[in-house]
C-alpha positions as a LaTeX table, in Angstrom:
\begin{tabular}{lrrr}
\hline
Residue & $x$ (\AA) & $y$ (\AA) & $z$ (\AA) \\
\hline
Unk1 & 102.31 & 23.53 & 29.16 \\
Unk2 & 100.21 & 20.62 & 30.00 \\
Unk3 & 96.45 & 20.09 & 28.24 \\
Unk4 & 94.13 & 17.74 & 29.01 \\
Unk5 & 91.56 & 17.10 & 26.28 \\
Unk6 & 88.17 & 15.77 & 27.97 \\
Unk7 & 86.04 & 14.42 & 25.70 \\
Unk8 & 82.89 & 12.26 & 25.85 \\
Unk9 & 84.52 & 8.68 & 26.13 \\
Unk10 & 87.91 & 9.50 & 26.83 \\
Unk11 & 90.98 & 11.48 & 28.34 \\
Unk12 & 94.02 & 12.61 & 26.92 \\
Unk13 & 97.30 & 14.31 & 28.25 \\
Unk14 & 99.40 & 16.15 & 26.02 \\
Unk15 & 102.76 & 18.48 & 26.30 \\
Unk16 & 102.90 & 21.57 & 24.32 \\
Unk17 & 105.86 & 23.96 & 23.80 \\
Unk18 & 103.35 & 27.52 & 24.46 \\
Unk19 & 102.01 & 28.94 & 27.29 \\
Unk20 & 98.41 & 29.10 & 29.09 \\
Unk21 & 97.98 & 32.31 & 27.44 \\
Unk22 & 98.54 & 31.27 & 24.06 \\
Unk23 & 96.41 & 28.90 & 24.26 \\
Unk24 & 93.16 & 30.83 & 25.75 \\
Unk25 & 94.39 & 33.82 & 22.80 \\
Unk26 & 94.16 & 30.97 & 20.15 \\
Unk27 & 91.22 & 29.49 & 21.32 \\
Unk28 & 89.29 & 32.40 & 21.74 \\
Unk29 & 90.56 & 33.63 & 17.86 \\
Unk30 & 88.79 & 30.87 & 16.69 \\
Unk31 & 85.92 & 30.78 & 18.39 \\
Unk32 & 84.89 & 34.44 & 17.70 \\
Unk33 & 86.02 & 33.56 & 13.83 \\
Unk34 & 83.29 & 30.37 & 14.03 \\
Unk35 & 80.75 & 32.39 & 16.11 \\
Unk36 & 81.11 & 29.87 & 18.92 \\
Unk37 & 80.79 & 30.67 & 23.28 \\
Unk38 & 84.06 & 29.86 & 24.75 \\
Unk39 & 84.00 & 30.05 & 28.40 \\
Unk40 & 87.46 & 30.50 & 30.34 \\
Unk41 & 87.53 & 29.86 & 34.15 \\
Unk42 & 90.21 & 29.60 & 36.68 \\
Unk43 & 90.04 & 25.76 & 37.69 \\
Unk44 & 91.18 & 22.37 & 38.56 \\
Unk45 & 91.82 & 18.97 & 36.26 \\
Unk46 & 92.48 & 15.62 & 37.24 \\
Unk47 & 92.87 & 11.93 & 35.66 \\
Unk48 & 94.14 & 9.12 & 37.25 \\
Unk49 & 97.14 & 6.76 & 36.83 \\
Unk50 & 98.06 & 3.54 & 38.70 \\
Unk51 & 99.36 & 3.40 & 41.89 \\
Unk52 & 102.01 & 0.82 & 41.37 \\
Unk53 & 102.93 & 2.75 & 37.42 \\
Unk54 & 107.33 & 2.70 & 37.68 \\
Unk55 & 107.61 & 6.03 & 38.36 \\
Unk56 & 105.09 & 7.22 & 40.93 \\
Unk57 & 107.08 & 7.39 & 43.65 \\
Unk58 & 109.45 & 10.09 & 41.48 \\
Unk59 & 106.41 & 11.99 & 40.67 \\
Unk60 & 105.18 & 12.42 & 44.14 \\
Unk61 & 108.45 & 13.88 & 45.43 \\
Unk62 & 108.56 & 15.96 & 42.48 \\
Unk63 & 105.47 & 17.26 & 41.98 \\
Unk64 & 105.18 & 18.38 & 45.61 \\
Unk65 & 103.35 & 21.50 & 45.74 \\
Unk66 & 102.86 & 21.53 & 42.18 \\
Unk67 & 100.36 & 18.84 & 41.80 \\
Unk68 & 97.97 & 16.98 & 44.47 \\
Unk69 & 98.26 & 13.17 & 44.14 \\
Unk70 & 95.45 & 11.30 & 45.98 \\
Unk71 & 94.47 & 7.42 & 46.05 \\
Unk72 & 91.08 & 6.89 & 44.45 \\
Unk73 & 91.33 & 2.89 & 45.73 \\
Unk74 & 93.99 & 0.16 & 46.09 \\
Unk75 & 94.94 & 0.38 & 42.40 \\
Unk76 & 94.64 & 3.69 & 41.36 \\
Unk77 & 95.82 & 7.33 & 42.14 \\
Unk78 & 94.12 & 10.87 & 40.95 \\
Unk79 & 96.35 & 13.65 & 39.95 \\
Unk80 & 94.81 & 17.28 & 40.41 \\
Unk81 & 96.45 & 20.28 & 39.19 \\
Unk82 & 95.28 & 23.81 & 38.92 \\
Unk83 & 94.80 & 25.79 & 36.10 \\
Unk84 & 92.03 & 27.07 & 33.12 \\
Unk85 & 89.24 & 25.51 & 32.05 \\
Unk86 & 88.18 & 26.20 & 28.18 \\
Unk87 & 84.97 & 24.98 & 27.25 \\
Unk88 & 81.76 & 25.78 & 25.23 \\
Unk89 & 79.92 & 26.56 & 28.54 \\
Unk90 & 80.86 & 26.93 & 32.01 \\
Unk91 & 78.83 & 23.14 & 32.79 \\
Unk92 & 80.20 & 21.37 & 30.00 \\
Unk93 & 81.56 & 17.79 & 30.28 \\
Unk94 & 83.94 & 18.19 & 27.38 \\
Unk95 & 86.36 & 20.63 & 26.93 \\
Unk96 & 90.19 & 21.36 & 27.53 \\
Unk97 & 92.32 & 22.16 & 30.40 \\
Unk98 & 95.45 & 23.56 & 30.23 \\
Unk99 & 98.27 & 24.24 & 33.10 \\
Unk100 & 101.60 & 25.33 & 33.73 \\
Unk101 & 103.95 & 23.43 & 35.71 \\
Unk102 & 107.62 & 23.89 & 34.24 \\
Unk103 & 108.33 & 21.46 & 31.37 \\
Unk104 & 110.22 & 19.03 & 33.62 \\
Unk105 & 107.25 & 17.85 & 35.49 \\
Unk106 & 104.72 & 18.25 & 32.35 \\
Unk107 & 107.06 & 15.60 & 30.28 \\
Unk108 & 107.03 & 13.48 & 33.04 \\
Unk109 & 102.93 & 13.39 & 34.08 \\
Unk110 & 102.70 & 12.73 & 29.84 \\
Unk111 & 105.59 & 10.22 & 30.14 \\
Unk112 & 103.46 & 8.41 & 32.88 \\
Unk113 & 99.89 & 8.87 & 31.27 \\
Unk114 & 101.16 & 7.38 & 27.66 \\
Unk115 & 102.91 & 4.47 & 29.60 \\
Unk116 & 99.78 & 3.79 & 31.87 \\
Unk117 & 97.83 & 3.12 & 28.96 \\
Unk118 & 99.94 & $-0.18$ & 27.91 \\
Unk119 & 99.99 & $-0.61$ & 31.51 \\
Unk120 & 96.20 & $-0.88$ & 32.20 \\
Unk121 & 95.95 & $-2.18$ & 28.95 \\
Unk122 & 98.35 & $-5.26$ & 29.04 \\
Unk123 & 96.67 & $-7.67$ & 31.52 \\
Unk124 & 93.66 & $-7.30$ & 29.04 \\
Unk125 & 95.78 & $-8.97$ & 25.80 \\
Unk126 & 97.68 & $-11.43$ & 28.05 \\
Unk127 & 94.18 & $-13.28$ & 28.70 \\
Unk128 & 92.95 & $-12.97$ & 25.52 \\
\hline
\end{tabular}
Protein backbone atom coordinates (compact mmCIF):
# COMPACT_ATOMS: atom_id res chain seq x y z
CA UNK A 1 0.00 0.00 0.00
CA UNK A 2 1.08 3.43 -0.78
CA UNK A 3 0.49 6.56 1.94
CA UNK A 4 1.04 9.86 1.43
CA UNK A 5 1.45 11.90 4.61
CA UNK A 6 0.35 15.70 3.88
CA UNK A 7 1.35 17.83 6.32
CA UNK A 8 1.62 21.62 6.70
CA UNK A 9 5.13 22.23 5.01
CA UNK A 10 5.73 19.10 3.44
CA UNK A 11 4.93 15.73 1.54
CA UNK A 12 5.94 12.38 2.10
CA UNK A 13 5.53 8.96 0.22
CA UNK A 14 5.84 5.88 2.00
CA UNK A 15 5.37 1.89 1.20
CA UNK A 16 3.70 -0.20 3.72
CA UNK A 17 3.30 -4.02 3.80
CA UNK A 18 -0.95 -3.75 4.91
CA UNK A 19 -3.78 -2.96 3.14
CA UNK A 20 -6.22 0.22 2.73
CA UNK A 21 -8.37 -1.41 5.17
CA UNK A 22 -5.98 -1.85 7.80
CA UNK A 23 -5.10 1.23 7.75
CA UNK A 24 -8.69 3.12 7.96
CA UNK A 25 -9.42 0.02 10.97
CA UNK A 26 -6.21 1.32 12.75
CA UNK A 27 -6.78 4.74 12.30
CA UNK A 28 -10.16 4.84 13.28
CA UNK A 29 -9.09 2.52 16.69
CA UNK A 30 -7.22 5.29 17.66
CA UNK A 31 -9.09 7.98 17.05
CA UNK A 32 -12.24 6.76 18.92
CA UNK A 33 -9.53 5.69 21.86
CA UNK A 34 -8.26 9.69 21.80
CA UNK A 35 -11.83 11.04 21.25
CA UNK A 36 -10.72 12.54 17.95
CA UNK A 37 -13.18 13.06 14.28
CA UNK A 38 -11.63 11.02 11.66
CA UNK A 39 -13.20 11.54 8.40
CA UNK A 40 -12.76 8.74 5.60
CA UNK A 41 -13.67 9.63 1.95
CA UNK A 42 -13.23 7.95 -1.31
CA UNK A 43 -10.60 10.31 -3.13
CA UNK A 44 -7.69 11.32 -5.13
CA UNK A 45 -3.77 12.26 -4.09
CA UNK A 46 -1.15 13.66 -6.03
CA UNK A 47 2.61 15.08 -5.64
CA UNK A 48 4.83 15.79 -8.20
CA UNK A 49 8.25 14.51 -9.40
CA UNK A 50 10.54 15.76 -12.20
CA UNK A 51 10.02 15.26 -15.58
CA UNK A 52 13.49 14.38 -16.62
CA UNK A 53 13.86 11.95 -12.86
CA UNK A 54 15.79 8.38 -14.57
CA UNK A 55 12.96 6.46 -14.47
CA UNK A 56 9.88 8.31 -15.67
CA UNK A 57 9.60 7.00 -18.77
CA UNK A 58 9.32 3.25 -16.91
CA UNK A 59 6.73 4.62 -14.70
CA UNK A 60 4.50 5.95 -17.33
CA UNK A 61 4.30 2.66 -19.24
CA UNK A 62 3.80 0.98 -16.08
CA UNK A 63 1.55 2.77 -14.26
CA UNK A 64 -0.87 2.97 -17.20
CA UNK A 65 -4.26 2.84 -15.94
CA UNK A 66 -3.15 2.67 -12.53
CA UNK A 67 -1.95 6.12 -12.01
CA UNK A 68 -2.55 9.53 -14.10
CA UNK A 69 0.78 11.28 -14.84
CA UNK A 70 0.31 14.90 -16.04
CA UNK A 71 2.98 17.81 -16.74
CA UNK A 72 2.49 20.65 -14.29
CA UNK A 73 5.34 22.80 -16.52
CA UNK A 74 8.59 22.12 -18.41
CA UNK A 75 10.27 20.63 -15.32
CA UNK A 76 7.86 18.94 -13.45
CA UNK A 77 5.16 16.13 -13.66
CA UNK A 78 2.00 15.44 -11.13
CA UNK A 79 1.14 11.94 -10.28
CA UNK A 80 -2.65 11.34 -9.28
CA UNK A 81 -3.87 8.18 -7.98
CA UNK A 82 -7.14 7.21 -6.48
CA UNK A 83 -7.87 6.10 -3.26
CA UNK A 84 -9.01 7.24 0.69
CA UNK A 85 -8.59 10.22 2.21
CA UNK A 86 -8.13 10.11 6.26
CA UNK A 87 -8.24 13.28 7.88
CA UNK A 88 -9.56 15.19 10.98
CA UNK A 89 -12.28 16.82 8.77
CA UNK A 90 -13.49 16.39 5.40
CA UNK A 91 -11.65 20.23 4.42
CA UNK A 92 -8.53 19.60 6.07
CA UNK A 93 -5.14 20.45 4.48
CA UNK A 94 -3.28 17.81 6.42
CA UNK A 95 -3.98 14.42 6.62
CA UNK A 96 -3.08 10.94 4.98
CA UNK A 97 -3.87 9.21 1.86
CA UNK A 98 -3.53 5.83 1.32
CA UNK A 99 -3.90 3.58 -2.07
CA UNK A 100 -3.53 0.34 -3.48
CA UNK A 101 -1.70 -0.28 -6.53
CA UNK A 102 0.15 -3.80 -6.31
CA UNK A 103 3.52 -3.53 -4.53
CA UNK A 104 5.48 -3.43 -7.81
CA UNK A 105 4.37 -0.05 -8.81
CA UNK A 106 4.12 1.34 -5.02
CA UNK A 107 8.10 0.50 -4.57
CA UNK A 108 8.73 2.10 -7.59
CA UNK A 109 6.57 5.70 -7.19
CA UNK A 110 8.62 5.58 -3.42
CA UNK A 111 11.83 4.58 -5.28
CA UNK A 112 11.28 7.75 -7.51
CA UNK A 113 9.92 10.21 -4.74
CA UNK A 114 13.08 9.39 -2.25
CA UNK A 115 15.47 9.81 -5.31
CA UNK A 116 13.73 13.13 -6.51
CA UNK A 117 14.52 14.65 -3.38
CA UNK A 118 18.53 14.51 -3.93
CA UNK A 119 17.52 15.27 -7.34
CA UNK A 120 15.76 18.66 -6.76
CA UNK A 121 17.95 19.05 -4.05
CA UNK A 122 21.48 18.73 -5.69
CA UNK A 123 21.71 21.81 -7.98
CA UNK A 124 21.01 23.71 -4.63
CA UNK A 125 24.55 22.34 -2.80
CA UNK A 126 26.53 22.44 -6.09
CA UNK A 127 26.20 26.45 -5.97
CA UNK A 128 26.62 26.80 -2.59
Amino acid sequence: MLKLTYSDADVSVDYLDCSVEAVVAQRSIVAVRAGRPLTVESGYGSFTLPADLPGMADLKARGRGAIDIAPCDDTWLEVTLAGAWLADGSHSAEGIFVAELGPTLERQLVALWQQSLGWVAAPCRQGG
